[in-house]
Each structure stands twice: as C-alpha cells, then as structure tokens.
Biopython code that builds the backbone (N, CA, C, O; Angstrom):
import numpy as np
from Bio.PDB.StructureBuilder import StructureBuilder

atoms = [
    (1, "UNK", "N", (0.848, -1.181, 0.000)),
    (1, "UNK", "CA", (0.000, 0.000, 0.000)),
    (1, "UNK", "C", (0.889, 1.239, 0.000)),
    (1, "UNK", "O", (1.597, 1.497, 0.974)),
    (2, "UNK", "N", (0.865, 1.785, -0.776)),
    (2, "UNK", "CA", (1.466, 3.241, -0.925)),
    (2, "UNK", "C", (0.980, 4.497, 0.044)),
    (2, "UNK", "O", (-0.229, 4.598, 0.253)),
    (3, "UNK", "N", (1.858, 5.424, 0.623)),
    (3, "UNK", "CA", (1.389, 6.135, 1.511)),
    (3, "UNK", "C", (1.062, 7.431, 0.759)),
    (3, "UNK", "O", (1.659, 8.178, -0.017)),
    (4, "UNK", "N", (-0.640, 7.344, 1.560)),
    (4, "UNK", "CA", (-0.996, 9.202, 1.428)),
    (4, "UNK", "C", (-1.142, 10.266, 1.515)),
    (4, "UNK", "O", (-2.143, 10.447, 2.209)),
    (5, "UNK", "N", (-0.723, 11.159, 1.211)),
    (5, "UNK", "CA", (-0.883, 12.417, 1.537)),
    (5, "UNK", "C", (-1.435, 13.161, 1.804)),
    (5, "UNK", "O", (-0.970, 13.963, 2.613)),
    (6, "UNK", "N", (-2.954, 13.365, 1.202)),
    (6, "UNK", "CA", (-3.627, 14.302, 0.808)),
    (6, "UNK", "C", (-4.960, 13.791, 1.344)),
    (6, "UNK", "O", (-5.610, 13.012, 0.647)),
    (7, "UNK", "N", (-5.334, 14.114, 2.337)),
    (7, "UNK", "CA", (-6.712, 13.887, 2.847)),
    (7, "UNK", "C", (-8.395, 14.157, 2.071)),
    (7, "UNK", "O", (-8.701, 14.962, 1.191)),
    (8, "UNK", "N", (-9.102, 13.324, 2.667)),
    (8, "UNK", "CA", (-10.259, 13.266, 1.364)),
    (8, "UNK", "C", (-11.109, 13.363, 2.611)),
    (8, "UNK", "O", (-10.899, 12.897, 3.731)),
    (9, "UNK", "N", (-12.474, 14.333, 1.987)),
    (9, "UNK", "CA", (-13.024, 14.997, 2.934)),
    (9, "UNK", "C", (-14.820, 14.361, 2.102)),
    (9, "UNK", "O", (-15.124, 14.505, 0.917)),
    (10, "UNK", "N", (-15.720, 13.670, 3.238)),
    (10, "UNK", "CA", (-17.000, 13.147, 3.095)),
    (10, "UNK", "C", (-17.961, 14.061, 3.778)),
    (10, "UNK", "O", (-17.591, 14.573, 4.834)),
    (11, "UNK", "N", (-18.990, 14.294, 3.371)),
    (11, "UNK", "CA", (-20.001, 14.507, 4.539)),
    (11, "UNK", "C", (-20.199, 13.153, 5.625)),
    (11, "UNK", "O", (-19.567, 12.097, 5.647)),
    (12, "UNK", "N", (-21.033, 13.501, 6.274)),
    (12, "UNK", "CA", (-21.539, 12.264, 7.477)),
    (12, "UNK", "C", (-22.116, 11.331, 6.678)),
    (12, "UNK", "O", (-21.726, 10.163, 6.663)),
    (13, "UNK", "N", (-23.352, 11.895, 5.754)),
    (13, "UNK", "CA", (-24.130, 10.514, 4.876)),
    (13, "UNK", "C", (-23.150, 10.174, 3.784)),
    (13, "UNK", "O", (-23.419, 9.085, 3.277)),
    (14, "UNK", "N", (-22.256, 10.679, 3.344)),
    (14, "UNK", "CA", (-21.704, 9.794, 2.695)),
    (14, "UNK", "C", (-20.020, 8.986, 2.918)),
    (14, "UNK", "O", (-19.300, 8.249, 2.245)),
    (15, "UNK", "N", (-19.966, 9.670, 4.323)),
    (15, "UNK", "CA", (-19.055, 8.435, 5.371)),
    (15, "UNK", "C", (-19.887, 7.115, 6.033)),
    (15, "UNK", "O", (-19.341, 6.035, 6.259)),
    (16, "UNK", "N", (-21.170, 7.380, 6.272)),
    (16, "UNK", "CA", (-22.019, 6.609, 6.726)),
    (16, "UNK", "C", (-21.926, 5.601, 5.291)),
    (16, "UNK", "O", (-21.558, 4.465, 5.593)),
    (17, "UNK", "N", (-22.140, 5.756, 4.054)),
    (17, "UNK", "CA", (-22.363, 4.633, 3.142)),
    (17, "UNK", "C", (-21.207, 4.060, 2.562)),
    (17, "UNK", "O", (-21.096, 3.183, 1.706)),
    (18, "UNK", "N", (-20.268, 4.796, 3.260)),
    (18, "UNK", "CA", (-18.691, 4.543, 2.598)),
    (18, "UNK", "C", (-18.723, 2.930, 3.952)),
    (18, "UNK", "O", (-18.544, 1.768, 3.587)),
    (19, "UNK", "N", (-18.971, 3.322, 5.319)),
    (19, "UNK", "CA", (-18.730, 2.519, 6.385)),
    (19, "UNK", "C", (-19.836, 1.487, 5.859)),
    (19, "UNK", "O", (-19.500, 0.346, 5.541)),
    (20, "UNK", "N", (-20.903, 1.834, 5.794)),
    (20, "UNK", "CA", (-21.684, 0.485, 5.689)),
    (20, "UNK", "C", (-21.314, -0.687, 4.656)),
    (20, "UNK", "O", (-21.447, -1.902, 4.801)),
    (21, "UNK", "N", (-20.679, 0.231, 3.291)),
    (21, "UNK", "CA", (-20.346, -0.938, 2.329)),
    (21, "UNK", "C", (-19.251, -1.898, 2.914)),
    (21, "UNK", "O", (-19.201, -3.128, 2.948)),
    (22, "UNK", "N", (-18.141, -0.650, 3.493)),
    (22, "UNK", "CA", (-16.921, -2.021, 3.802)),
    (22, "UNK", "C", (-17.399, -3.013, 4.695)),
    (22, "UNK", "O", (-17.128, -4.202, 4.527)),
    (23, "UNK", "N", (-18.038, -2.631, 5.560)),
    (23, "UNK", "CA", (-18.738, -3.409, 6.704)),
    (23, "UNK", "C", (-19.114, -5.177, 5.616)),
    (23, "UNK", "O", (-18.520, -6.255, 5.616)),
    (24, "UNK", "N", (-20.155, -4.758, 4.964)),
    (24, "UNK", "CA", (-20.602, -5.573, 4.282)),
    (24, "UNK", "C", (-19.849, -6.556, 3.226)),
    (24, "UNK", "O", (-20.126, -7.632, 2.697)),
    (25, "UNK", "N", (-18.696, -5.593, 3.185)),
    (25, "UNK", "CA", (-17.482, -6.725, 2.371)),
    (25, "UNK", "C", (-16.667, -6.969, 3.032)),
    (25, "UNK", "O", (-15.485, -7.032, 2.695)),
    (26, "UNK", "N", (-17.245, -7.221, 4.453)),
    (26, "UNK", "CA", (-16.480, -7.622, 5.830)),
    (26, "UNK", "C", (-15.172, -6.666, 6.110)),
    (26, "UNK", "O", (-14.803, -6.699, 7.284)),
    (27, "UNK", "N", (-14.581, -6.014, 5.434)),
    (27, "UNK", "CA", (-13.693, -5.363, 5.951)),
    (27, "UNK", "C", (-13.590, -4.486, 7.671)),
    (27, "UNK", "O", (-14.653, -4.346, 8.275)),
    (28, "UNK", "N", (-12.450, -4.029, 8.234)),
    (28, "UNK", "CA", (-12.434, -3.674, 9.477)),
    (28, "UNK", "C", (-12.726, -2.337, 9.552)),
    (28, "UNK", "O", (-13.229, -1.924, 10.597)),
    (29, "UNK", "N", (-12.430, -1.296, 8.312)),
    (29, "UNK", "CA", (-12.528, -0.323, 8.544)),
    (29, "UNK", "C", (-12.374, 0.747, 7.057)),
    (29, "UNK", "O", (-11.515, 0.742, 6.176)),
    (30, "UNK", "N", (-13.687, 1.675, 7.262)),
    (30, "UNK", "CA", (-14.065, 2.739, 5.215)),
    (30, "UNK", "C", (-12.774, 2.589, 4.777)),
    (30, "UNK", "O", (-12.667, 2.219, 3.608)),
    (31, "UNK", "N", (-11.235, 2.874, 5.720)),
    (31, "UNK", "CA", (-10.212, 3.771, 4.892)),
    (31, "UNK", "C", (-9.882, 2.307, 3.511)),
    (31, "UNK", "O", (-9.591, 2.568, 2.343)),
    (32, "UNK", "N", (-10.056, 0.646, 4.158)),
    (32, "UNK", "CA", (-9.526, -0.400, 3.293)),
    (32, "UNK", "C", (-10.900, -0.058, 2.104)),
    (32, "UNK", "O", (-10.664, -0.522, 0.989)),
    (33, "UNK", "N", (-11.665, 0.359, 2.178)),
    (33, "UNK", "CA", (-12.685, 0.388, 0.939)),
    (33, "UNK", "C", (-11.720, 1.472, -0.286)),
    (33, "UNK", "O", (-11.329, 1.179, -1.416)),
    (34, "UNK", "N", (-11.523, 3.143, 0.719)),
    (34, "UNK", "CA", (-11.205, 3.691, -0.145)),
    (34, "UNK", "C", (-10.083, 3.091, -0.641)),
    (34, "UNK", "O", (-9.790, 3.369, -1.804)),
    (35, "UNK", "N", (-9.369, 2.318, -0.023)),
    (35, "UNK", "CA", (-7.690, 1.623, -0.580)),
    (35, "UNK", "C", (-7.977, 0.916, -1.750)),
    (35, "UNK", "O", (-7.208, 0.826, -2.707)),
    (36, "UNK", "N", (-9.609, 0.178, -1.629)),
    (36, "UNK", "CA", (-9.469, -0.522, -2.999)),
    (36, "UNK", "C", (-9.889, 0.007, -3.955)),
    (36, "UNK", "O", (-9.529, -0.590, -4.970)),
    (37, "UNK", "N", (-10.414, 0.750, -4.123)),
    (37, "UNK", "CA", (-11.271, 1.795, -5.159)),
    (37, "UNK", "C", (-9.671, 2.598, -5.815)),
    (37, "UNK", "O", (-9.641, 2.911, -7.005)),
    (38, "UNK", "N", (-8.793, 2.786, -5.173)),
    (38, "UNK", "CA", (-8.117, 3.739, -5.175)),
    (38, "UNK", "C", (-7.398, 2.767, -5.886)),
    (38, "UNK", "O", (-7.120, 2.945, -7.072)),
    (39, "UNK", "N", (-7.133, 1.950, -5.392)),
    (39, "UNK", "CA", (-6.267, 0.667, -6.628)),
    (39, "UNK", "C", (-6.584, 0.227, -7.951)),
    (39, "UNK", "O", (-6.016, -0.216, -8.949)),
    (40, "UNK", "N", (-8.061, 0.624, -7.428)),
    (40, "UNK", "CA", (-8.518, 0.119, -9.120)),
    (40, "UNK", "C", (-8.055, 1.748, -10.563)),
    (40, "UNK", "O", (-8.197, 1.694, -11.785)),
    (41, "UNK", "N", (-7.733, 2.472, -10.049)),
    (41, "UNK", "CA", (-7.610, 3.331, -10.904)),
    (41, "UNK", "C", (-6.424, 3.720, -11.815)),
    (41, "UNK", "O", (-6.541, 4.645, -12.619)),
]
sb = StructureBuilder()
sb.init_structure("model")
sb.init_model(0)
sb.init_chain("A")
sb.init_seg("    ")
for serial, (resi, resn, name, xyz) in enumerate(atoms, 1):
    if name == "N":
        sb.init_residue(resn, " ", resi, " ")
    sb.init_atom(name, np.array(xyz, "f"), 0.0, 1.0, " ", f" {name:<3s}", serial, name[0])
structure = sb.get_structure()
C-alpha cells in the first residue's frame, strides 16, 4: 500500500455509506474500501 498524503473529505451521509459498504465486504474499517477503489484506478 502506498502512503498518502492528501486527505479526502465526506459529509456524514456519505461516510455513513462509505462505512456500511466495507462493513458488508467484511472489511475492518471505510479507509480499506477507499484503498481498494483507489487501486482500481
């Protein structure tokens, strides 16, 4: 995983749907969601 710099800024409802998805793809915690999204690009 490459380190980041530059902070990324959500409202509440859409930290709330960022948390619920990883949840649901069992992950521990939003930041591994944004890690994979961020890989795919």
């Amino acid at each position: 995983m490459k380190d980041r710099s530059m902070p990324i800024c959500f409202t509440a409802e859409q930290y709330g749907k960022i948390e619920h998805i990883a949840k649901q793809k069992g992950m521990l915690n939003p930041s591994q969601l944004i890690e994979e999204a961020l890989g795919k690009l």
